[in-house]
KOLPA-974320 format. One record per residue (C-alpha): residue number from 0; residue in one letter; x negated, z, y negated. Coordinates in nm, 2 decimals, m for minus. Example, Ala and Ser with C-alpha at 12.3 -4.5 7.8 and 13.67 -1.06 7.14 Angstrom:
<site 0; "a"; <m1.23; 0.78; 0.45>>,
<site 1; "s"; <m1.37; 0.71; 0.11>>,
***
This chain:
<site 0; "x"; <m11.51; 8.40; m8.25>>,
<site 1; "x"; <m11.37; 8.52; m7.91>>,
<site 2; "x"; <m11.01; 8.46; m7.81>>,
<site 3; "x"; <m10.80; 8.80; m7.92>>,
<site 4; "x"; <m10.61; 8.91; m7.61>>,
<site 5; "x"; <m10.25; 9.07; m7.61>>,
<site 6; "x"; <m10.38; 9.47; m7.52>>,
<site 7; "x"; <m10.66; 9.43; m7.76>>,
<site 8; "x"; <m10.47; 9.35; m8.04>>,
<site 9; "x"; <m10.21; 9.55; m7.98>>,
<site 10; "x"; <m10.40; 9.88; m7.91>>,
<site 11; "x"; <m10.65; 9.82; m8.23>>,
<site 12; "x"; <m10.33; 9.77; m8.41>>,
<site 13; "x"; <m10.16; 10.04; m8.32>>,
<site 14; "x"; <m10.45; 10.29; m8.36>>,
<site 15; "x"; <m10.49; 10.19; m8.76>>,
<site 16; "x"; <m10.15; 10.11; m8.86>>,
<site 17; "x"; <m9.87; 10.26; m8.60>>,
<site 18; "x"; <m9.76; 10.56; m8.78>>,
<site 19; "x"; <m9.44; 10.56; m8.97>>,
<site 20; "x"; <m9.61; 10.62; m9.29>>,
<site 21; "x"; <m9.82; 10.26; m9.28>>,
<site 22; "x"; <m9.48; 10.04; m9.33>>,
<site 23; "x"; <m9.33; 10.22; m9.60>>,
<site 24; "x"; <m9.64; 10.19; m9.76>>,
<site 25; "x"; <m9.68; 9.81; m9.66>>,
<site 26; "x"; <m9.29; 9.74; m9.81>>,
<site 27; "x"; <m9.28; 9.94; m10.08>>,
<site 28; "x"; <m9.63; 9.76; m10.24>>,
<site 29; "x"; <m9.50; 9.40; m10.11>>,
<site 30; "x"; <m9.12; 9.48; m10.30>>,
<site 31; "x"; <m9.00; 9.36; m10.00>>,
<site 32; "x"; <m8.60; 9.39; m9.94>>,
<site 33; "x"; <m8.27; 9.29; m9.75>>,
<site 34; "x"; <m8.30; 8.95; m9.95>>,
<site 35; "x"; <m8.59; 8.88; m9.89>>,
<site 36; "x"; <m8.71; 8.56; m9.69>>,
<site 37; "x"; <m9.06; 8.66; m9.57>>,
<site 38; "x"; <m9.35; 8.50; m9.35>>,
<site 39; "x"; <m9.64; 8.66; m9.14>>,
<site 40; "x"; <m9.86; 8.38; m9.05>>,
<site 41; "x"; <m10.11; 8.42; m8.83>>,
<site 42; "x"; <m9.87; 8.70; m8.68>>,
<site 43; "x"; <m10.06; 8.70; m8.32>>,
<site 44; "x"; <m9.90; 8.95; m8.10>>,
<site 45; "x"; <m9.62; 9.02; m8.43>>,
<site 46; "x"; <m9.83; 9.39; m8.47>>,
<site 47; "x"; <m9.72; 9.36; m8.85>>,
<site 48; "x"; <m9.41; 9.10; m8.83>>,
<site 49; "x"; <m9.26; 9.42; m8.59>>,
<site 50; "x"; <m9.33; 9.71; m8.94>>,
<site 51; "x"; <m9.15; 9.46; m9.19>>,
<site 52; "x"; <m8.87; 9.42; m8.98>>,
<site 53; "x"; <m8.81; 9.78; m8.92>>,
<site 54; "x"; <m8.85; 9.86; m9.28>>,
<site 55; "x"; <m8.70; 9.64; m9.50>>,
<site 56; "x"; <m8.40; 9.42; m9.28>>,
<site 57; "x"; <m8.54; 9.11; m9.46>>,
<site 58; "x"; <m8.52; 8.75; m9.30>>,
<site 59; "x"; <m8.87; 8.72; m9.15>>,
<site 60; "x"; <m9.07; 8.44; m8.94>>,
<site 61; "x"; <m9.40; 8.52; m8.79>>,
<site 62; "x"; <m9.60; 8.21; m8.69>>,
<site 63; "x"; <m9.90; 8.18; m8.53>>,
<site 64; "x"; <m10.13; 7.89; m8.36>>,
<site 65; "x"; <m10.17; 8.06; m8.01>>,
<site 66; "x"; <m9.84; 7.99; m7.80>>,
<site 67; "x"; <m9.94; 8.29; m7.54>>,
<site 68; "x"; <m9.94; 8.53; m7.84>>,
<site 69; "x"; <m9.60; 8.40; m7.95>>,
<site 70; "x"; <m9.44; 8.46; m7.64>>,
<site 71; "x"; <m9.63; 8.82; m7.64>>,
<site 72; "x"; <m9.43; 8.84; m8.02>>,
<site 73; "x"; <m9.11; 8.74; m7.86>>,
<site 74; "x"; <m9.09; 8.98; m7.54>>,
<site 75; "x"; <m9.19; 9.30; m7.76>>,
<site 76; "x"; <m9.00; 9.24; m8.09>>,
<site 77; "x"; <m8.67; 9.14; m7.77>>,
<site 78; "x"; <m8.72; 9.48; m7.63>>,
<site 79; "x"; <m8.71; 9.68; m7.96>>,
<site 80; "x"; <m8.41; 9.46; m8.12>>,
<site 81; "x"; <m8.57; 9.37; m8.37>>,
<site 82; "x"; <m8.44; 9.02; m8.52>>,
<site 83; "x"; <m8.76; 8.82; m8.62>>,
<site 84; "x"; <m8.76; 8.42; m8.56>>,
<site 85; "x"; <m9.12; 8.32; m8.43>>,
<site 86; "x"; <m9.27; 7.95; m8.49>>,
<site 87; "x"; <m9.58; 7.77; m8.38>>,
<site 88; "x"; <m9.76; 7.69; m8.67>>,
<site 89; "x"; <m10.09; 7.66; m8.84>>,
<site 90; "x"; <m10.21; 7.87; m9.12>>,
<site 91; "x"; <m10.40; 7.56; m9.26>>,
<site 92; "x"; <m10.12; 7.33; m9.24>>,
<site 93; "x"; <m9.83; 7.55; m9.26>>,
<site 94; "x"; <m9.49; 7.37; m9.09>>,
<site 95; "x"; <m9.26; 7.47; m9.41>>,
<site 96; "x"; <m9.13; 7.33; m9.71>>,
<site 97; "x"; <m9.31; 7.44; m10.05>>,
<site 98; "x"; <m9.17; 7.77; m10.21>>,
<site 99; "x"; <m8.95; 7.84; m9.87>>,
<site 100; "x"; <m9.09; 8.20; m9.85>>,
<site 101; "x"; <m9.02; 8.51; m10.11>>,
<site 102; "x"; <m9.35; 8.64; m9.93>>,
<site 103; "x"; <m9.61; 8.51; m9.75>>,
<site 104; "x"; <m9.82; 8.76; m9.51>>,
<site 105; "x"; <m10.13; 8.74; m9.30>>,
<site 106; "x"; <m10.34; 8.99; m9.18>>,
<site 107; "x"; <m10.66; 9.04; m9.03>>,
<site 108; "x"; <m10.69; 8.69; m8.97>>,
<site 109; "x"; <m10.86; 8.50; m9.27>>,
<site 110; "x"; <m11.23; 8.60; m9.14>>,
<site 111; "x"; <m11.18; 8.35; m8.86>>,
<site 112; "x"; <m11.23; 8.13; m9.10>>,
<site 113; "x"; <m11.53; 8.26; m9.26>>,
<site 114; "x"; <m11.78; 7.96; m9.09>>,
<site 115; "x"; <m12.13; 8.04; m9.18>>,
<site 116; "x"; <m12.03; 8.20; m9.51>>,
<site 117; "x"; <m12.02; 8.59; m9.35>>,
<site 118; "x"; <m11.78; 8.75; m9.57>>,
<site 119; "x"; <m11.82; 8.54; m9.86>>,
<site 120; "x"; <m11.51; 8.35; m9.97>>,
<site 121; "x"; <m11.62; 7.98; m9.94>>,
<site 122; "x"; <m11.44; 7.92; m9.61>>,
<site 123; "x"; <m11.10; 8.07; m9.70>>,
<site 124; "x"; <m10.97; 7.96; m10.02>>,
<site 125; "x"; <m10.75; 7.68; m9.82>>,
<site 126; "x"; <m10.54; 7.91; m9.62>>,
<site 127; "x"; <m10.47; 8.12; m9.88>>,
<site 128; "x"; <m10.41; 7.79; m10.13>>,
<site 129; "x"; <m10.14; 7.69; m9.83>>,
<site 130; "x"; <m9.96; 8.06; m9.81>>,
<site 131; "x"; <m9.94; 8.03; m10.21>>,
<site 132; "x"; <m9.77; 7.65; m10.14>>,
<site 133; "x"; <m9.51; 7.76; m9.92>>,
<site 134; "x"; <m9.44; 8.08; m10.16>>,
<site 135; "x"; <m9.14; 8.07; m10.39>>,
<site 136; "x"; <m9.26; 8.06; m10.77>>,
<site 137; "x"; <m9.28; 8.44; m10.89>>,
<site 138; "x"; <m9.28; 8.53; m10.48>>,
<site 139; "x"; <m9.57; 8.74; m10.38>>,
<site 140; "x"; <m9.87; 8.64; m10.14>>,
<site 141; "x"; <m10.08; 8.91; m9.98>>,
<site 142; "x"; <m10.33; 8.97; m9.74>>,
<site 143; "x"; <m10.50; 9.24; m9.53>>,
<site 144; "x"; <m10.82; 9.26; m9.46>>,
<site 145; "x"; <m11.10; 9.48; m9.32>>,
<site 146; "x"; <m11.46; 9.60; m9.52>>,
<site 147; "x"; <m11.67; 9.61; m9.19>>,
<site 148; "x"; <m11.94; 9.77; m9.40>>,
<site 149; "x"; <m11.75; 10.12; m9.46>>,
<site 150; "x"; <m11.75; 10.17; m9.06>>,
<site 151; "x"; <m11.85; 10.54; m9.03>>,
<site 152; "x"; <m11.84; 10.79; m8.72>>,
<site 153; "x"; <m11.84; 11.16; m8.81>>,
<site 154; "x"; <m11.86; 11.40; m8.50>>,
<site 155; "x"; <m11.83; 11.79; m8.54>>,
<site 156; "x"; <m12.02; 11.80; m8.22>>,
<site 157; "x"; <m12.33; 11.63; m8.39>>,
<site 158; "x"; <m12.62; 11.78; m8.57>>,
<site 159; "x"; <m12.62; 11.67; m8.95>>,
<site 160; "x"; <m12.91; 11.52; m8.87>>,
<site 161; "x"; <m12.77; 11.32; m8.59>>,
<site 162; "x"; <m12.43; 11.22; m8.83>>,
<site 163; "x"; <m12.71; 11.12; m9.08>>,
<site 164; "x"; <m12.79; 10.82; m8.82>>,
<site 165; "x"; <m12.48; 10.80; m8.70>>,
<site 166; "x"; <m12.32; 10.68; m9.07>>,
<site 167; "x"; <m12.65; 10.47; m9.15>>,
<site 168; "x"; <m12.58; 10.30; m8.80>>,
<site 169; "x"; <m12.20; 10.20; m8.81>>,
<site 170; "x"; <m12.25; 10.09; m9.15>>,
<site 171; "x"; <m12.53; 9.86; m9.13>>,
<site 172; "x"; <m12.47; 9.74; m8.78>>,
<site 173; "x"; <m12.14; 9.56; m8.88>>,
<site 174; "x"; <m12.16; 9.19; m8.82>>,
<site 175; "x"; <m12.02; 9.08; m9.14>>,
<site 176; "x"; <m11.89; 9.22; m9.46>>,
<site 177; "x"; <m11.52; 9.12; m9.39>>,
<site 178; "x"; <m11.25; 8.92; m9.62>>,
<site 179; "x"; <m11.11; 9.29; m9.77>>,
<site 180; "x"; <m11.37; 9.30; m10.09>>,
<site 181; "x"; <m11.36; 8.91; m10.16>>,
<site 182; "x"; <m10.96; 8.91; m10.15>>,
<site 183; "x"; <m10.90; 8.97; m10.52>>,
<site 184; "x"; <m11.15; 8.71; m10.63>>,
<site 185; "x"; <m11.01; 8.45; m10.39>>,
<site 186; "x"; <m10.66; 8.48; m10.52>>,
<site 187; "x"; <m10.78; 8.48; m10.87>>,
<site 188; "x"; <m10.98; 8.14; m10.75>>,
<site 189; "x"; <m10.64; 7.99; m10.60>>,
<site 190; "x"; <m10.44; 8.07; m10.98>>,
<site 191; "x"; <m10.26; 8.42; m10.84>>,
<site 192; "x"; <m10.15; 8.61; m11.09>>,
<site 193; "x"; <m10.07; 9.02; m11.12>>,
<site 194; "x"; <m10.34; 9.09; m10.86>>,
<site 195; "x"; <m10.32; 9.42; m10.70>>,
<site 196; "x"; <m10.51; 9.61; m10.46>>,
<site 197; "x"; <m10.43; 9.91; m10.23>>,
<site 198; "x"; <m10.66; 10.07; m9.90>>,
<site 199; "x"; <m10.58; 10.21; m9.59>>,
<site 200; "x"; <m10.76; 10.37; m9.28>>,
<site 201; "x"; <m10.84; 10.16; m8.99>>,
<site 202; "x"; <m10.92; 10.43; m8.74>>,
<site 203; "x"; <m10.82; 10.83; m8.66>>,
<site 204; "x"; <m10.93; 11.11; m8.47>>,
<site 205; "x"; <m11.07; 11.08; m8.15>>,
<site 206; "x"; <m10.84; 11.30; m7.95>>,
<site 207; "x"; <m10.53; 11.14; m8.08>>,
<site 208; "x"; <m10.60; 10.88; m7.84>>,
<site 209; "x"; <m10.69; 11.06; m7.57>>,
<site 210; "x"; <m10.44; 11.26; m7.50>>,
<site 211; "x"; <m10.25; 11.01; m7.30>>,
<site 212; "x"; <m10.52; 10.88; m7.11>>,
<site 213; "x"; <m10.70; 10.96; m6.77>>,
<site 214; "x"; <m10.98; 11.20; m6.88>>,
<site 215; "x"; <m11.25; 11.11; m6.60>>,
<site 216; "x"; <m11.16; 10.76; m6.64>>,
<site 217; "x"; <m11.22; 10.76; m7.10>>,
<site 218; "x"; <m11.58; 10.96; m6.99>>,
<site 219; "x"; <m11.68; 10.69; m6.79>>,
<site 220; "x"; <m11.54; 10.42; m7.06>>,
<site 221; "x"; <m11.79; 10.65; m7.31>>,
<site 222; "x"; <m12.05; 10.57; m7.07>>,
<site 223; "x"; <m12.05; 10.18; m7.09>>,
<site 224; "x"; <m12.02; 10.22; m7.45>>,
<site 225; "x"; <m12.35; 10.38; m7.46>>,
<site 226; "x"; <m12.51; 10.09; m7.22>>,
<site 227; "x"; <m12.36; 9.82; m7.45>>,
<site 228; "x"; <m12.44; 10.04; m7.74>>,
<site 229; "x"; <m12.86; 10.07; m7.66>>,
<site 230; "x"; <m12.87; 9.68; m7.66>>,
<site 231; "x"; <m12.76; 9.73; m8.04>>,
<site 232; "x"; <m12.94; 9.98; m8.17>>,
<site 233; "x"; <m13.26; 9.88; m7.97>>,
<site 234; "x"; <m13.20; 9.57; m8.24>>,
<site 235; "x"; <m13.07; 9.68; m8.53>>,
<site 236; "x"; <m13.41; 9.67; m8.79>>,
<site 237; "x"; <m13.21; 9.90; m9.04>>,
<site 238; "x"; <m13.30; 10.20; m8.81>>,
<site 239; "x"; <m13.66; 10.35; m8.74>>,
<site 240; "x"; <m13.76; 10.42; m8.41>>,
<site 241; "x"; <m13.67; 10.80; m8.48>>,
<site 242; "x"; <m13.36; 10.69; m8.57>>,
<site 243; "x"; <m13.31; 10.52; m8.23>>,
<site 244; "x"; <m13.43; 10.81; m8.07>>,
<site 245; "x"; <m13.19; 11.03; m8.20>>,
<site 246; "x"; <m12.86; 10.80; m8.16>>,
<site 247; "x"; <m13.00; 10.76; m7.78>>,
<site 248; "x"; <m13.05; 11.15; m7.79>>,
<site 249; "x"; <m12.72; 11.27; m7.89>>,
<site 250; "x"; <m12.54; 10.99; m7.65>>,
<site 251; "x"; <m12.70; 11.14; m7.40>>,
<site 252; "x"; <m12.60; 11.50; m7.48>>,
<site 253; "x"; <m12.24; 11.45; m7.51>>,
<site 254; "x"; <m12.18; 11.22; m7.21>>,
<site 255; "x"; <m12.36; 11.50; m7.04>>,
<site 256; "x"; <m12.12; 11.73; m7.16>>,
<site 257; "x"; <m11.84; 11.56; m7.14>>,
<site 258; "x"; <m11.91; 11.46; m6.76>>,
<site 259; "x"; <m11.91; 11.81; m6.76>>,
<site 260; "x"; <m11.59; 11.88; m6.91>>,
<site 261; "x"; <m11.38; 11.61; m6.95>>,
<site 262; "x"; <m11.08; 11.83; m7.11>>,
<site 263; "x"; <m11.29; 11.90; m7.38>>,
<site 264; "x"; <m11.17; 11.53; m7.48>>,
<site 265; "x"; <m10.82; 11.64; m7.62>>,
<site 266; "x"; <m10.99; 11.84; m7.86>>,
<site 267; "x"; <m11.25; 11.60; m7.97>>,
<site 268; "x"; <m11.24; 11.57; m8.37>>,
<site 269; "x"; <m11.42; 11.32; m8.44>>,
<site 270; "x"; <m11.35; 11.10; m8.75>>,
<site 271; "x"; <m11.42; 10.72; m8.71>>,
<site 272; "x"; <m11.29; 10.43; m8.89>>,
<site 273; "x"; <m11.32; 10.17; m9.18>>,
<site 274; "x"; <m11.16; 10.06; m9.53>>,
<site 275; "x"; <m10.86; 9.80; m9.49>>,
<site 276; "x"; <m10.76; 9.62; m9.85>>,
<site 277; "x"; <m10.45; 9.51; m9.88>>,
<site 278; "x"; <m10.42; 9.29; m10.18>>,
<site 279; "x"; <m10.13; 9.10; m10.33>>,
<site 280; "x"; <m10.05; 8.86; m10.62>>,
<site 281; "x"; <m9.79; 8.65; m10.74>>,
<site 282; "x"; <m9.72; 8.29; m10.74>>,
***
């Protein structure tokens, strides 16, 4: 899997889960509170480690592997004053003493160690065997995870026809199912108990993130997404050849339009997006 950089996960991040609403959510379903020793491992650039700490003034440590993410987590939780102690550390072989954490965190991170089992849960019972180890008996483990397969695209602009292919394409073209649906069963496998499972929306409305960008420059970024974009569908069996035709058809038509009129960006509402589970269960 390809080295996650700094902007990309902060930006993906941020797009899914940076509204206020997302970590009251997140700390009200983990119980977290004030007394409260919790751990995001796997924390990357400390996207999540940042919410908890904003939320719920508990004593948190986000590790991670990657010592250029860590220092990434460092300089952006420093310049929001936000008190969060960051450790190397290895999700597989997690630097702590067992039952040191009330909770113990990761998110979007156990598909890296999906292996040749896409989706399935054979490769990632041990990290999640190691979060329960260093989780305090009755503390709670959880996990976040995306369902590739809900993908979808809606665009107003779009025939129904053309949405017809559009859903149909973003569905089946995901790589891999994603850890979300196989989270329950894995902690059942690992001896969790009071298993619970809650979903939120990985994505948004299109214009919500253009409105601070440079118009000419996001048309042209549409327009490499539609070269990279041919290569897929000109492979994915799951479409016909009419299918094809009409993605390729409509692509065309709005970066036309849009080359056009670039404003016509900030009022763009189209929907696209995927499930995220959020599961938890208790030591």
């Amino acid at each position: 899997m390809a080295k996650c950089t700094v902007e990309h996960l902060e930006l993906s991040r941020q797009r899914g889960f940076g509204k206020p609403l997302f970590g009251l959510v997140l700390v009200k379903f983990l119980g977290c509170n004030s007394n409260h020793r919790v751990l995001d491992i796997g924390c990357g650039t400390g996207f999540f480690t940042r919410i908890l700490a904003r939320n719920c003034g508990a004593y948190i440590v986000g590790m991670d592997i990657d010592n250029q993410l860590l220092k990434a987590a460092k300089s952006i939780a420093s310049e929001e004053n936000l008190i969060i102690e960051f450790k190397v550390g290895d999700i597989t072989q997690i630097p702590e003493l067992d039952g040191s954490f009330d909770i113990v965190m990761s998110d979007i991170m156990l598909e890296r160690f999906r292996g040749s089992n896409i989706g399935y849960p054979k490769g990632i019972e041990a990290p999640i065997r190691e979060m329960k180890r260093v989780c305090k008996e009755n503390g709670v483990v959880a996990c976040i995870e995306p369902f590739y397969r809900s993908s979808f695209t809606w665009d107003p602009w779009a025939t129904p026809e053309e949405n017809e292919v559009l859903l149909k394409y973003t569905s089946v073209n995901a790589r891999w199912i994603g850890a979300g649906p196989t989270l329950p069963s894995l902690f059942q496998s690992v001896g969790l108990k009071e298993i619970e499972l809650i979903t939120w929306f990985w994505g948004g409305i299109a214009n919500e993130s253009n409105r601070n960008r440079n118009l000419d420059h996001a048309v042209m970024k549409l327009e490499e997404r539609l070269q990279k974009t041919k290569n897929l569908i000109s492979e994915c069996s799951a479409l016909s050849e009419e299918d094809k035709a009409i993605l390729f058809a409509y692509w065309r038509r709005k970066i036309k339009y849009l080359k056009q009129t670039p404003e016509q960006l900030l009022t763009d509402m189209t929907v696209n997006g995927l499930q995220v589970f959020i599961t938890k269960g208790r030591r």
